[in-house]
N, C-alpha and C positions, 0 to 999 in steps of 0.2 A: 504494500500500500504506500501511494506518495503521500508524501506531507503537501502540504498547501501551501503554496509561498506566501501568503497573511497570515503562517502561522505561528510566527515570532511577533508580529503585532498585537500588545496589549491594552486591553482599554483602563484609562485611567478609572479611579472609584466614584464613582457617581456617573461614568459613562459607558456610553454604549462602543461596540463598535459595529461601522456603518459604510455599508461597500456602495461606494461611487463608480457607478459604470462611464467611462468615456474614451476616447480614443487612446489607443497607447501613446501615438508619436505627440496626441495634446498633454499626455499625464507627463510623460520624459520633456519636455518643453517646459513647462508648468515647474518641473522640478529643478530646473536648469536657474531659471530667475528668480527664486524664493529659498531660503534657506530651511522652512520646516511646511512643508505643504500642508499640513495637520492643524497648524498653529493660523496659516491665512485663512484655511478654509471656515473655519470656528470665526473666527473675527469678519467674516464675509457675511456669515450666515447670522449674527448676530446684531449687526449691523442693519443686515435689509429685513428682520423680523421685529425691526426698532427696536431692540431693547436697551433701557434706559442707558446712557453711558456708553454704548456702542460707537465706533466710530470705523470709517468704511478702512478695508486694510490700506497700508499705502503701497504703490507700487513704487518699484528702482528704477532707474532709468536704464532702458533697457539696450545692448546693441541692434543694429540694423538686421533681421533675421531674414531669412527666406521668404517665411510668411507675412511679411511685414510689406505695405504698397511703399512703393517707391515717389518718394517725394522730387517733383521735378522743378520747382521751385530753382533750385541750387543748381540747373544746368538752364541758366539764361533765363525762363520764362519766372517773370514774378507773380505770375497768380493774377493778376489783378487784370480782366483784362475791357473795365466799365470805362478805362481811360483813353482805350485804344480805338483809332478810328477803321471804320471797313473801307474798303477797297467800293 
């Protein structure tokens, strides 16, 4: 019989433990930028169910990833384009 790889995972006393289904390469991502996934997730979750004193997690500033749209701003066009005349 295998062991279950959550099966070193323990719940702290007074809680449960609680399997979040989602993508593997978003859980490996997700783990990449946060230092205790466990610790945002709770702070995320307490936050958007308002409870008193919650406050939303904060995120790091992240590098530029794959999944991340590419800002074109920074190659010549500045965005803005309500100043520009048409042809």
């Amino acid at each position: 019989m295998q062991a279950s790889v959550y099966s070193h995972f323990m719940a702290r006393r007074g809680e449960d433990n609680i399997t979040v289904r989602m993508a593997h390469d978003l859980w490996e991502r997700f783990g990449e930028v946060v230092d205790n996934r466990s610790t945002v997730l709770r702070e995320f979750v307490r936050w958007y169910v308002r409870e008193p004193g919650a406050k939303m997690p904060r995120r790091e500033p992240m590098h530029r990833g794959p999944w991340e749209p590419i800002d074109r701003t920074d190659e010549g066009d500045q965005g803005d384009r309500s100043s520009r005349s048409t042809p």
